[in-house]
PDB file of the backbone (N, CA, C, O) and the ligand in Angstrom, with CONECT records:
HET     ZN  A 101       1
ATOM      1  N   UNK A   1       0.841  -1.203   0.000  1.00  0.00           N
ATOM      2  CA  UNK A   1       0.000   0.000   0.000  1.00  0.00           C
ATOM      3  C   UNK A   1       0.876   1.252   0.000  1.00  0.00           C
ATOM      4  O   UNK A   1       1.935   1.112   0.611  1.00  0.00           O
ATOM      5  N   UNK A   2       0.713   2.144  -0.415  1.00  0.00           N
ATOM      6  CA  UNK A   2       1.156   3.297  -0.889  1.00  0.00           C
ATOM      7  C   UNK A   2       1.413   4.289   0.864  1.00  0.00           C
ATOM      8  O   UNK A   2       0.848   5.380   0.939  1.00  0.00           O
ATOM      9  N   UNK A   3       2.065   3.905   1.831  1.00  0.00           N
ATOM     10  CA  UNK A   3       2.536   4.434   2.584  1.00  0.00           C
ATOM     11  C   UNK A   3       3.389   5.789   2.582  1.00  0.00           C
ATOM     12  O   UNK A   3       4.493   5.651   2.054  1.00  0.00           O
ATOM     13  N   UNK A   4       3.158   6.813   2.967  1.00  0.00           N
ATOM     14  CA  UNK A   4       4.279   7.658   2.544  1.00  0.00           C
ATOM     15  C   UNK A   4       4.887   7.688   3.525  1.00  0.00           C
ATOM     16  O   UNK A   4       4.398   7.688   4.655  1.00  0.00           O
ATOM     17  N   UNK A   5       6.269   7.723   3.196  1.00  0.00           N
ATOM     18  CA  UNK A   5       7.729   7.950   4.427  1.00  0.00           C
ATOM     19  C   UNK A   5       7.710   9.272   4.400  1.00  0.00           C
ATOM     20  O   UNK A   5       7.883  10.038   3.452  1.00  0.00           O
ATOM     21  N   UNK A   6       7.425   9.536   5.820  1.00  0.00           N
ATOM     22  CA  UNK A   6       7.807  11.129   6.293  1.00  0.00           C
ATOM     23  C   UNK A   6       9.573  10.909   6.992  1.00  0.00           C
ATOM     24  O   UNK A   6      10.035  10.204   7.890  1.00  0.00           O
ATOM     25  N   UNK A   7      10.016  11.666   6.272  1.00  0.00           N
ATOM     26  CA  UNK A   7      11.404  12.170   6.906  1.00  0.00           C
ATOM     27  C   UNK A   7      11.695  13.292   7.191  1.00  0.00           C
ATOM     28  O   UNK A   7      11.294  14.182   6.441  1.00  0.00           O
ATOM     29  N   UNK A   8      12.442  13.620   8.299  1.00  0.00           N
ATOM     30  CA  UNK A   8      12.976  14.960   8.652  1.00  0.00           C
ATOM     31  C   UNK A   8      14.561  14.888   9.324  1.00  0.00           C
ATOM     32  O   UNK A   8      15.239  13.933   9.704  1.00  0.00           O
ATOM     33  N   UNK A   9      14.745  15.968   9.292  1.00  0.00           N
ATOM     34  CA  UNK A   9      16.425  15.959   9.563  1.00  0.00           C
ATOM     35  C   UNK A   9      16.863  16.465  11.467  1.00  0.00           C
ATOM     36  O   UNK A   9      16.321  17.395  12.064  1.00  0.00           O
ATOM     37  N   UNK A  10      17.651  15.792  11.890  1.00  0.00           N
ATOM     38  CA  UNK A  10      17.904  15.651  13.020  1.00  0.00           C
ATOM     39  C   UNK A  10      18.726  17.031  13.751  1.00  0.00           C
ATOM     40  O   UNK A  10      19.894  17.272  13.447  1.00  0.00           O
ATOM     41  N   UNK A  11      18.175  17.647  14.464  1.00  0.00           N
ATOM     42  CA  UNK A  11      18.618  19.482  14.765  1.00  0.00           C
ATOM     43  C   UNK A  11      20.185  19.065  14.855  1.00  0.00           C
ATOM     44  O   UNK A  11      21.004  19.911  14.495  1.00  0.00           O
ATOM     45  N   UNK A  12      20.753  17.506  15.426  1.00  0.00           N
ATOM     46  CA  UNK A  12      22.123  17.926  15.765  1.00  0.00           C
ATOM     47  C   UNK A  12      22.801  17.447  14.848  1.00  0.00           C
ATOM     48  O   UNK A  12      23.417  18.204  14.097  1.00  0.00           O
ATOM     49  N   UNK A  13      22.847  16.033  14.688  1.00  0.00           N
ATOM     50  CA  UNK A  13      23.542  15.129  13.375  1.00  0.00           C
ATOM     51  C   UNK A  13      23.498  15.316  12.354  1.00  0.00           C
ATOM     52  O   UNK A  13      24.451  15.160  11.590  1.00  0.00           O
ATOM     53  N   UNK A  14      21.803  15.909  11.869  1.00  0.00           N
ATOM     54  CA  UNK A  14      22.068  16.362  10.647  1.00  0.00           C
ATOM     55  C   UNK A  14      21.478  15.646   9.846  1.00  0.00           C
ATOM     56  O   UNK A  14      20.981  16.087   8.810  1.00  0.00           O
ATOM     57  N   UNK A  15      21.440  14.342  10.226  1.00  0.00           N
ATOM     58  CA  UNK A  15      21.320  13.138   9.464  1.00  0.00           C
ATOM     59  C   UNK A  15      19.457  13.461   9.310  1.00  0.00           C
ATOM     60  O   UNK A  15      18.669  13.791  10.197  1.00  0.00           O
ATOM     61  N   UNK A  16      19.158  13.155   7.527  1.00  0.00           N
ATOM     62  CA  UNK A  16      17.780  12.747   7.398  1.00  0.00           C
ATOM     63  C   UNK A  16      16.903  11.737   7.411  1.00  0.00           C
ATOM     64  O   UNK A  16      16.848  11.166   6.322  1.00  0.00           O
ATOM     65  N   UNK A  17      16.229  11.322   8.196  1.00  0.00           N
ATOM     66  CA  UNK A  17      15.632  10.091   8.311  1.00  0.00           C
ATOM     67  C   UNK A  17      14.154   9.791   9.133  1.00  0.00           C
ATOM     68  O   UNK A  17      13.527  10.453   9.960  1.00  0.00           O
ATOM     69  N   UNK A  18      13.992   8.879   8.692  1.00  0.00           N
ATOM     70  CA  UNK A  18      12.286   8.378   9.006  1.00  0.00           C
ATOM     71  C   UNK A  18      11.803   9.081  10.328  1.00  0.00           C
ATOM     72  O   UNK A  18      12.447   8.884  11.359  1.00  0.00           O
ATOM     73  N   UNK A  19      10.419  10.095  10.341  1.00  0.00           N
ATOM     74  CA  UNK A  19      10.038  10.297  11.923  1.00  0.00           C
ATOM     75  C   UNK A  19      10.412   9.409  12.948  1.00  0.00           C
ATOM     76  O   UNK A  19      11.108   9.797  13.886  1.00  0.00           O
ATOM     77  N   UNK A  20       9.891   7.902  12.822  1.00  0.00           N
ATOM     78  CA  UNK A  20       9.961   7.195  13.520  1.00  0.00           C
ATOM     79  C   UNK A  20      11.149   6.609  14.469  1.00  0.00           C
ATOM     80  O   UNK A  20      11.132   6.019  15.550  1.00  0.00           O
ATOM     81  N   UNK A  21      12.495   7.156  13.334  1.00  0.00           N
ATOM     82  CA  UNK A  21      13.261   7.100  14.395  1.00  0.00           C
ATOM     83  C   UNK A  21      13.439   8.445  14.944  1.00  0.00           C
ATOM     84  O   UNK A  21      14.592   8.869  15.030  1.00  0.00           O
ATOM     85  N   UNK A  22      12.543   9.117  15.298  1.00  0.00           N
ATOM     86  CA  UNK A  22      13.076  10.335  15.676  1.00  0.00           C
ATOM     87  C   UNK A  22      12.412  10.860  16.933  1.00  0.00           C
ATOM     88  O   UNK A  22      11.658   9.959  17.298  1.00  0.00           O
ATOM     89  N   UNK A  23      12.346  11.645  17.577  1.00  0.00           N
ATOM     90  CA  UNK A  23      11.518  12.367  18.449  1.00  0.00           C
ATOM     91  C   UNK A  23      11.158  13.625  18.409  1.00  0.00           C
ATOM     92  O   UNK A  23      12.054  14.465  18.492  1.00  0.00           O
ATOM     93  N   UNK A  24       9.800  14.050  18.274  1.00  0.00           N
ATOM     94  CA  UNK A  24       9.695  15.268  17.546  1.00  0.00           C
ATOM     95  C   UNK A  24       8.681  16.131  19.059  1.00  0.00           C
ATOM     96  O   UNK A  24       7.765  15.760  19.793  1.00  0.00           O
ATOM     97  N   UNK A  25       9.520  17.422  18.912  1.00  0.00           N
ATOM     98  CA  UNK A  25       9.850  17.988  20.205  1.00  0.00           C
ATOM     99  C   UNK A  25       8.639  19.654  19.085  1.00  0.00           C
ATOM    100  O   UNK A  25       8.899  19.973  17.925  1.00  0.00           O
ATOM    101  N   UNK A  26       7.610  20.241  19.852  1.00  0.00           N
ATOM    102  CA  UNK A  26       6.936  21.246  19.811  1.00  0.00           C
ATOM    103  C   UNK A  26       7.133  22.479  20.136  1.00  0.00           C
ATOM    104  O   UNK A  26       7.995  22.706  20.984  1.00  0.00           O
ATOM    105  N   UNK A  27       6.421  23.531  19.573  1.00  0.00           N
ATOM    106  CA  UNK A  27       6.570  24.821  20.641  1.00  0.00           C
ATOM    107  C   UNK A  27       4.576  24.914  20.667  1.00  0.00           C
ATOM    108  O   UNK A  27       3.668  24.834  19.839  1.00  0.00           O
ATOM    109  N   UNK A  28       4.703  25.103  22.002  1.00  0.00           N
ATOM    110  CA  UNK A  28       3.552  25.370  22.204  1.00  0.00           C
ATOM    111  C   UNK A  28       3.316  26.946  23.370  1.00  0.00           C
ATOM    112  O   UNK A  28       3.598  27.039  24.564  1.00  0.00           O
ATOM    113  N   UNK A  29       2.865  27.724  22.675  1.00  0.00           N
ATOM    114  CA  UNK A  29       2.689  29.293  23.527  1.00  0.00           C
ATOM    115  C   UNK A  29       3.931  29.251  23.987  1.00  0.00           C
ATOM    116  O   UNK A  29       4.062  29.082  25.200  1.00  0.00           O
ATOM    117  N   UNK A  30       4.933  29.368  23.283  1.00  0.00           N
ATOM    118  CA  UNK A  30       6.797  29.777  24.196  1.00  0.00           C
ATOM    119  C   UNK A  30       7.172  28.840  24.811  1.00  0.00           C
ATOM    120  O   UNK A  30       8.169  29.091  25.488  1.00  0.00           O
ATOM    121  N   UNK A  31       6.595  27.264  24.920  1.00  0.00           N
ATOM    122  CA  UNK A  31       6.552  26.352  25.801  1.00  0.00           C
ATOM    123  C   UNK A  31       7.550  25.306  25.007  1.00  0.00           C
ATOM    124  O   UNK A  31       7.247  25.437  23.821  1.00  0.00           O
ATOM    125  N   UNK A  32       8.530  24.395  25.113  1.00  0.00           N
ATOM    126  CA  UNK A  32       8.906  23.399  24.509  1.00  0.00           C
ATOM    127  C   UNK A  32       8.047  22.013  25.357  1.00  0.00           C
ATOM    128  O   UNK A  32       7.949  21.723  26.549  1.00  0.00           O
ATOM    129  N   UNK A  33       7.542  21.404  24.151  1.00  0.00           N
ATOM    130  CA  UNK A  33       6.739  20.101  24.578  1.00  0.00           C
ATOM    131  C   UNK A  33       7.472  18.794  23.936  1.00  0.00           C
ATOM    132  O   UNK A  33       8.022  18.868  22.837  1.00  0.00           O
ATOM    133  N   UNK A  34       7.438  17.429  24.802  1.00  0.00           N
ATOM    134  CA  UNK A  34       7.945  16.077  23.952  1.00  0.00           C
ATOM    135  C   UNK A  34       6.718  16.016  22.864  1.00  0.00           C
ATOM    136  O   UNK A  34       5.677  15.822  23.491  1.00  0.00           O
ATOM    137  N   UNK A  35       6.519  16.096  21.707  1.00  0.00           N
ATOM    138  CA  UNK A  35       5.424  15.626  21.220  1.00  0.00           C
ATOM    139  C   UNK A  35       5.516  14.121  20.850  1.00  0.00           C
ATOM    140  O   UNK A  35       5.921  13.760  19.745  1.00  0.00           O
ATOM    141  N   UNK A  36       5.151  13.319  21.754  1.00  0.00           N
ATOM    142  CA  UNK A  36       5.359  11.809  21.794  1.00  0.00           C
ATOM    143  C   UNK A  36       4.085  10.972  20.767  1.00  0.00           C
ATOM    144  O   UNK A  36       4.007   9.763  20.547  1.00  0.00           O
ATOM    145  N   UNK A  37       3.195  12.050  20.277  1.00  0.00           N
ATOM    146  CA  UNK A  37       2.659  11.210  19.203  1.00  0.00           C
ATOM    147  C   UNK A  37       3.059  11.667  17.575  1.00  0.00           C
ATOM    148  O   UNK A  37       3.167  10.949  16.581  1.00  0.00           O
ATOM    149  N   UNK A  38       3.171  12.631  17.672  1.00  0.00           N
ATOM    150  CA  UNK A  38       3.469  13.587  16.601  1.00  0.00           C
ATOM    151  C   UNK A  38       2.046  13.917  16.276  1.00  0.00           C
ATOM    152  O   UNK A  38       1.387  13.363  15.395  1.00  0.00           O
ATOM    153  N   UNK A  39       1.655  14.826  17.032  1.00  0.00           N
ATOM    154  CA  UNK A  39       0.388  15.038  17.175  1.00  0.00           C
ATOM    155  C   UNK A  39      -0.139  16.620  17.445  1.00  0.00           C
ATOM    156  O   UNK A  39      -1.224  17.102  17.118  1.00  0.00           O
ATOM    157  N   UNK A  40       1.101  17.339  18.222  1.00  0.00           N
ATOM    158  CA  UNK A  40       0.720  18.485  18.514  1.00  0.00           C
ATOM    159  C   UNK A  40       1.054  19.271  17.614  1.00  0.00           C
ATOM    160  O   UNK A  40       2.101  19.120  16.984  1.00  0.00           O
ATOM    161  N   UNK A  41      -0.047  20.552  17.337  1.00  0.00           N
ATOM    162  CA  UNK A  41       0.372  21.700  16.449  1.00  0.00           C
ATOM    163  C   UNK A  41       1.656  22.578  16.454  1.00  0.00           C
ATOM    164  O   UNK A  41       2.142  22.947  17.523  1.00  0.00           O
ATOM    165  N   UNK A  42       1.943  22.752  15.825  1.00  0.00           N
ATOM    166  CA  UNK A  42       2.726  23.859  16.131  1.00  0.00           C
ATOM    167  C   UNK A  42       4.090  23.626  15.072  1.00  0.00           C
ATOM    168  O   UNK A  42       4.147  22.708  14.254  1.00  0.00           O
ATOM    169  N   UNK A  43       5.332  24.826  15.310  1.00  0.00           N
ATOM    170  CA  UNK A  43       6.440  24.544  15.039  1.00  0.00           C
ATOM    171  C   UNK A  43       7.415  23.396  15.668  1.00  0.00           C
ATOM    172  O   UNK A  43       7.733  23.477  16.854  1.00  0.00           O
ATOM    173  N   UNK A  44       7.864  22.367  14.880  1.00  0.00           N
ATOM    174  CA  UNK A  44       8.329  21.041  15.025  1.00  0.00           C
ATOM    175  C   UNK A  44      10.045  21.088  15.259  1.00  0.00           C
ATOM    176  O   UNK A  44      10.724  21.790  14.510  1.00  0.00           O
ATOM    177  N   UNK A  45      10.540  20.457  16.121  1.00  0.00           N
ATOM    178  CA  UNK A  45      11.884  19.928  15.630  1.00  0.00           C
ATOM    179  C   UNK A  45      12.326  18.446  15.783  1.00  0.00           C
ATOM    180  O   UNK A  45      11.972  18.021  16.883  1.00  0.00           O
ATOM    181  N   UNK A  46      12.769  17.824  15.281  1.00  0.00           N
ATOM    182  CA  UNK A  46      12.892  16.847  15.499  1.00  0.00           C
ATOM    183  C   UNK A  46      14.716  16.127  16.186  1.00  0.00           C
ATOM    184  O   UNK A  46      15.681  16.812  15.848  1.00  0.00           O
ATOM    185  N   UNK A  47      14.875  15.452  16.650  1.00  0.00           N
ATOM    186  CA  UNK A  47      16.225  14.552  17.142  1.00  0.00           C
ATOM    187  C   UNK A  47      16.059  12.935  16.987  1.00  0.00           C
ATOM    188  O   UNK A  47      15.014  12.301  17.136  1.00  0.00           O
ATOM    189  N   UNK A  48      16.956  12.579  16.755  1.00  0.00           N
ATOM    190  CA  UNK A  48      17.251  10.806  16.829  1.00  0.00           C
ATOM    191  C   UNK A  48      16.881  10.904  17.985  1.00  0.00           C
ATOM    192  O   UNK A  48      16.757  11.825  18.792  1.00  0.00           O
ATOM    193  N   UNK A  49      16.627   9.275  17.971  1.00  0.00           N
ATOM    194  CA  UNK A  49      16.355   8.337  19.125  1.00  0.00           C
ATOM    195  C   UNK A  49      17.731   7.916  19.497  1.00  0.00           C
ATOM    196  O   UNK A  49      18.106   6.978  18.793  1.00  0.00           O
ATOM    197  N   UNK A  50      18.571   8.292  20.343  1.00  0.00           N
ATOM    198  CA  UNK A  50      19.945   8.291  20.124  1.00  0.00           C
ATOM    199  C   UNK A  50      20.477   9.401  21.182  1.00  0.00           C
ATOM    200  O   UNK A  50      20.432  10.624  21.056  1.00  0.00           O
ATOM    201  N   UNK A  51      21.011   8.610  22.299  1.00  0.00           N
ATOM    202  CA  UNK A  51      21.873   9.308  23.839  1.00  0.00           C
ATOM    203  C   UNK A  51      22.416  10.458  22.872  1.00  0.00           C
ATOM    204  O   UNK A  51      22.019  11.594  23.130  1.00  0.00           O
ATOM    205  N   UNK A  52      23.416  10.264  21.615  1.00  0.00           N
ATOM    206  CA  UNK A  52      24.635  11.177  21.599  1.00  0.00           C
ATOM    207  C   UNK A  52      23.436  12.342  20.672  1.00  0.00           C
ATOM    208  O   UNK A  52      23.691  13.542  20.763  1.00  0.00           O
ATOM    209  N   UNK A  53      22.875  12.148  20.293  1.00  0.00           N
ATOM    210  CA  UNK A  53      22.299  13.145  19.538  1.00  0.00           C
ATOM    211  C   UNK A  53      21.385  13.782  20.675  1.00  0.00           C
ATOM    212  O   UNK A  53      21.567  14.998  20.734  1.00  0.00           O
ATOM    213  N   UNK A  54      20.807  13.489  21.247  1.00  0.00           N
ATOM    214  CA  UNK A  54      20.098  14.339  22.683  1.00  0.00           C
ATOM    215  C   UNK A  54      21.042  15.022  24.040  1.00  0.00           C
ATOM    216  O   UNK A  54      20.835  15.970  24.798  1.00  0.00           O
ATOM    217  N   UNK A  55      21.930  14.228  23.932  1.00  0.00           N
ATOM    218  CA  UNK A  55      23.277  15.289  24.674  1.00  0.00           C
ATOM    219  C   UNK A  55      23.588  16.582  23.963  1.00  0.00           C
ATOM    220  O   UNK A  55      23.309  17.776  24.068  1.00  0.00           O
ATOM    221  N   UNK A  56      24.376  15.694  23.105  1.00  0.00           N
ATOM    222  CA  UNK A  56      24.797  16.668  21.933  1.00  0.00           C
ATOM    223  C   UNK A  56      24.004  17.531  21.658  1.00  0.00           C
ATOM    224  O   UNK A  56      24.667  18.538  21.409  1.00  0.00           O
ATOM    225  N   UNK A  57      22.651  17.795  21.525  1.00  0.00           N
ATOM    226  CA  UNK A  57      22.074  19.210  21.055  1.00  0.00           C
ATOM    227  C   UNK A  57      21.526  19.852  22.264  1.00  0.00           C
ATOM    228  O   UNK A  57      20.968  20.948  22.230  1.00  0.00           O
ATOM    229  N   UNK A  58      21.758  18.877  23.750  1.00  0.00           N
ATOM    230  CA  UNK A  58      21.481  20.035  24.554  1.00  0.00           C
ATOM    231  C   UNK A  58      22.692  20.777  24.818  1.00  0.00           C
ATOM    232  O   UNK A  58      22.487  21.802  25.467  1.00  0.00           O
ATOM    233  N   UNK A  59      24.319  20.478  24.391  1.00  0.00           N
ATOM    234  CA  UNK A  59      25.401  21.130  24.572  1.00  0.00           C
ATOM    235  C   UNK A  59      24.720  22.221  23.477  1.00  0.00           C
ATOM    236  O   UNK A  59      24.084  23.198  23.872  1.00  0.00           O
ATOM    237  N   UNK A  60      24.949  21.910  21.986  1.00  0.00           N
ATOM    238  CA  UNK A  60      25.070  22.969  21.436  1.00  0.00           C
ATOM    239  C   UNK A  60      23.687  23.785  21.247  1.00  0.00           C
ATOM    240  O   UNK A  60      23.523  24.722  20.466  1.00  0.00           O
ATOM    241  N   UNK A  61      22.544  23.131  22.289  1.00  0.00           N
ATOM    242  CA  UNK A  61      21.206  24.417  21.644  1.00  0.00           C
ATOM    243  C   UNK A  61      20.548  24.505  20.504  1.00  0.00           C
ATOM    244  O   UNK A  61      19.836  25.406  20.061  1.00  0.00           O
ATOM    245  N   UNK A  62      21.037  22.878  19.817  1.00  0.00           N
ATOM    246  CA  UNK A  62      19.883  23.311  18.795  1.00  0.00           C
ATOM    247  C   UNK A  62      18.732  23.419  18.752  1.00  0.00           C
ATOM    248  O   UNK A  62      18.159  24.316  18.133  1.00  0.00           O
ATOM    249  N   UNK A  63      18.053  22.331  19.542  1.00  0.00           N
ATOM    250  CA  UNK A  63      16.649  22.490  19.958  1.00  0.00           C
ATOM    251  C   UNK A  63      16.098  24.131  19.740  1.00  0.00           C
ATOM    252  O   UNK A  63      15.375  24.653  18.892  1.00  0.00           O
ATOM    253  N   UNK A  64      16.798  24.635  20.909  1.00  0.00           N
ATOM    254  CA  UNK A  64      16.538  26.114  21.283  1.00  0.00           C
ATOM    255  C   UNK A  64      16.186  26.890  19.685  1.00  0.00           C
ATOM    256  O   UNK A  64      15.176  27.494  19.323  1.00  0.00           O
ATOM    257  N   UNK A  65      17.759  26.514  18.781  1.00  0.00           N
ATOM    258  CA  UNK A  65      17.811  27.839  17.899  1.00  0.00           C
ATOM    259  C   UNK A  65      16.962  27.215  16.693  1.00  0.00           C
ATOM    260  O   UNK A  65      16.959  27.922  15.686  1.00  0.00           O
ATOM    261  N   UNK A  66      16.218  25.976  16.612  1.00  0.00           N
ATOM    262  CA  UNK A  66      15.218  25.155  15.958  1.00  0.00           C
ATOM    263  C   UNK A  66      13.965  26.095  16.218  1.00  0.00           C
ATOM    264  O   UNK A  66      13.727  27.181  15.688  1.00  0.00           O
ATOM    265  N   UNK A  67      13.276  25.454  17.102  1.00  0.00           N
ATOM    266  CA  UNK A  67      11.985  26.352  17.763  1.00  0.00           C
ATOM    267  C   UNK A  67      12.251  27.428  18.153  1.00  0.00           C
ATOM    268  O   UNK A  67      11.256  28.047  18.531  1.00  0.00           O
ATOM    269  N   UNK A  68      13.486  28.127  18.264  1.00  0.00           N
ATOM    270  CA  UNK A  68      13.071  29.542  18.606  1.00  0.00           C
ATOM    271  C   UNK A  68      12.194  29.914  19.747  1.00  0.00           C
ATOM    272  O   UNK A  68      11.190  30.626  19.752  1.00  0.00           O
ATOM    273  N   UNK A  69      12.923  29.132  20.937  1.00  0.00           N
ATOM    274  CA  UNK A  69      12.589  28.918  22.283  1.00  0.00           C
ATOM    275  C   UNK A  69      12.781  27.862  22.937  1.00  0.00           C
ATOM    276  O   UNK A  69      12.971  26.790  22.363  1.00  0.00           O
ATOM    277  N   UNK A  70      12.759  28.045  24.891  1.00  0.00           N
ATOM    278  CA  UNK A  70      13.294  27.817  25.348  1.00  0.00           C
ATOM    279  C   UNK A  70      13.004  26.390  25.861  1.00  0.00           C
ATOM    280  O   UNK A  70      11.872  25.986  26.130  1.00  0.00           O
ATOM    281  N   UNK A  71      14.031  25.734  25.959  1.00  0.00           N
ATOM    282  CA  UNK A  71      13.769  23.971  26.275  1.00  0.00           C
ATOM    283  C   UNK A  71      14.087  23.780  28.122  1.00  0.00           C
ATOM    284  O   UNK A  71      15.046  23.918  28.882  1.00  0.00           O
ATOM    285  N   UNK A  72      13.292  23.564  28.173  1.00  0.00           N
ATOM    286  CA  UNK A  72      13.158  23.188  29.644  1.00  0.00           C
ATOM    287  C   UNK A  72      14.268  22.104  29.991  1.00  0.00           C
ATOM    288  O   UNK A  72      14.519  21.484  28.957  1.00  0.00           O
ATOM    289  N   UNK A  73      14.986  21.668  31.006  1.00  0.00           N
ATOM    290  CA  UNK A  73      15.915  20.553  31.513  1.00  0.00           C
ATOM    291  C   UNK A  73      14.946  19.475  31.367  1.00  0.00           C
ATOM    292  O   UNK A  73      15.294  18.511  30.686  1.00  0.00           O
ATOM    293  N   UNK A  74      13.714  19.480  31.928  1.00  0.00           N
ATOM    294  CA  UNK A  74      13.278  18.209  32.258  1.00  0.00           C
ATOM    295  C   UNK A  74      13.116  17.629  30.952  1.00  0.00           C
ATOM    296  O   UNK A  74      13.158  16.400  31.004  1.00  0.00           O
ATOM    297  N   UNK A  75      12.900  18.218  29.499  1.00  0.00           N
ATOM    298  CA  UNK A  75      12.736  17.859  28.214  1.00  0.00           C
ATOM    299  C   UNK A  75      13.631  16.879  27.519  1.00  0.00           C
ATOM    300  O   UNK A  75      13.391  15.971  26.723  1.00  0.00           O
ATOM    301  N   UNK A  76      14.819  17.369  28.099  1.00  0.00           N
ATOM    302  CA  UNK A  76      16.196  16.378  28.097  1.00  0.00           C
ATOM    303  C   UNK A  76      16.076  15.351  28.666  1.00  0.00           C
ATOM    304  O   UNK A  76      16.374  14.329  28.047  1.00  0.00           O
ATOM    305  N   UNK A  77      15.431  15.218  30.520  1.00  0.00           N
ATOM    306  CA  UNK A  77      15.685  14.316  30.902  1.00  0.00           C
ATOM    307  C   UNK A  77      14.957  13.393  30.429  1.00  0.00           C
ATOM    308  O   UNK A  77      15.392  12.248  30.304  1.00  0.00           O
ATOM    309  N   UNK A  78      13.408  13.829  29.998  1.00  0.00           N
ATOM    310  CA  UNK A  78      12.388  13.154  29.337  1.00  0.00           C
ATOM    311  C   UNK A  78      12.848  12.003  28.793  1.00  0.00           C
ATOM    312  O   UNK A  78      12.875  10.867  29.268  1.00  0.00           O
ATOM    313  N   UNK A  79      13.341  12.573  27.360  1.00  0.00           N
ATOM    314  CA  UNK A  79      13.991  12.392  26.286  1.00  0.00           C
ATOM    315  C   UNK A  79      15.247  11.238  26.233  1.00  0.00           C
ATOM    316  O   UNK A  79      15.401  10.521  25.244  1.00  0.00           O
ATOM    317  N   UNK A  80      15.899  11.182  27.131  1.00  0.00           N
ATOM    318  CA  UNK A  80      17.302  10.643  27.682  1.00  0.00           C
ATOM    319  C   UNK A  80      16.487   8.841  28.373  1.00  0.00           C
ATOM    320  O   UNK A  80      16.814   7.668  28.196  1.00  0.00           O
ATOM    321  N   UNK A  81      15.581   9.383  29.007  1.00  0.00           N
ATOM    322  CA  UNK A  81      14.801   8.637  29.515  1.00  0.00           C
ATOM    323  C   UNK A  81      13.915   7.360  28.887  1.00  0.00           C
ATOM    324  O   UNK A  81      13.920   6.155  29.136  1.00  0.00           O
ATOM    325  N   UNK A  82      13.206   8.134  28.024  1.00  0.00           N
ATOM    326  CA  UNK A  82      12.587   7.349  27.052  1.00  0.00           C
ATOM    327  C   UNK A  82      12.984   6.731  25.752  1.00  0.00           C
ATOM    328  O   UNK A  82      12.515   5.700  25.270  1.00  0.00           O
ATOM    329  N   UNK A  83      14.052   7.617  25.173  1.00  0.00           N
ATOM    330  CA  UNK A  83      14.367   7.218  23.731  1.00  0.00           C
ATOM    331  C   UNK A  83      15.850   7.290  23.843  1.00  0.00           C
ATOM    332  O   UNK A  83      16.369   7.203  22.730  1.00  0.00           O
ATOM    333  N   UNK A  84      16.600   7.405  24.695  1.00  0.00           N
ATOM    334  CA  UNK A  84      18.178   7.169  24.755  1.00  0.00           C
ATOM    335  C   UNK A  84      18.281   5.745  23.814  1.00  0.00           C
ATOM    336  O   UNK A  84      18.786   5.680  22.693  1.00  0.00           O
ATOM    337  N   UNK A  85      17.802   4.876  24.407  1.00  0.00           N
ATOM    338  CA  UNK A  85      18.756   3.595  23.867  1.00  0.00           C
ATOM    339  C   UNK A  85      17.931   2.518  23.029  1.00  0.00           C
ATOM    340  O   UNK A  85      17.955   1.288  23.036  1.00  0.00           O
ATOM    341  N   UNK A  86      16.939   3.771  22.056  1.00  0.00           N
ATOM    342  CA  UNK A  86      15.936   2.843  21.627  1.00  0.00           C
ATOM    343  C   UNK A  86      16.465   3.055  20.213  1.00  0.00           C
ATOM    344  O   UNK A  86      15.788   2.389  19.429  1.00  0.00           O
ATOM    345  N   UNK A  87      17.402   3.721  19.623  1.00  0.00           N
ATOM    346  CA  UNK A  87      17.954   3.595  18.520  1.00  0.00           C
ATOM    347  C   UNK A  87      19.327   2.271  18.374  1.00  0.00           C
ATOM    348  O   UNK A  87      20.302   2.077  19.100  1.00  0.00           O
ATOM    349  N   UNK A  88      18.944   1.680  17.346  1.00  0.00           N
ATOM    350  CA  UNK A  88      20.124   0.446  17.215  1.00  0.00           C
ATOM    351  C   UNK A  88      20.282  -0.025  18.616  1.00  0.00           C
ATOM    352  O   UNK A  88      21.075  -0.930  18.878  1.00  0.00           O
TER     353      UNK A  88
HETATM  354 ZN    ZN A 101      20.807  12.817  15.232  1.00  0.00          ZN2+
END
């Protein structure tokens, strides 16, 4: 069946690839949200499912300079939490 592959590119690696491996993070009213279904409106960014790519862009802020606002700590820990070691 005629499935379409949504891909998007990862704020830190760079790398383009399937939502699904990805985690796609919201702005909601100035707010950064996990959007864990890919469900919420708004401006999107996405990261691998992948420790070094969720470290890594909370060192360098991409999240931040993605959405164009501010990422809460706990978003990381969320994140670190749930989808650290669910890639490969
Ligand atoms: Zn990545």
């Amino acid at each position: 069946m005629g499935k379409i592959k949504v891909e998007r590119r990862c704020v830190f690696c760079r790398k383009v690839r399937s939502v699904t491996d990805l985690i796609r993070t919201a702005r909601v009213s100035e707010e950064t949200v996990l959007d864990r279904k890919g469900k919420v409106q708004g401006r999107g960014a996405y990261i691998c499912k992948d420790r070094k790519c969720i470290e890594g862009a909370k060192k360098t802020r991409g999240l931040e300079r993605s959405l164009k606002c501010r990422v809460g700590e706990d978003i990381y820990i969320d994140m670190l939490k749930e989808f650290a070691d669910e890639t490969r």
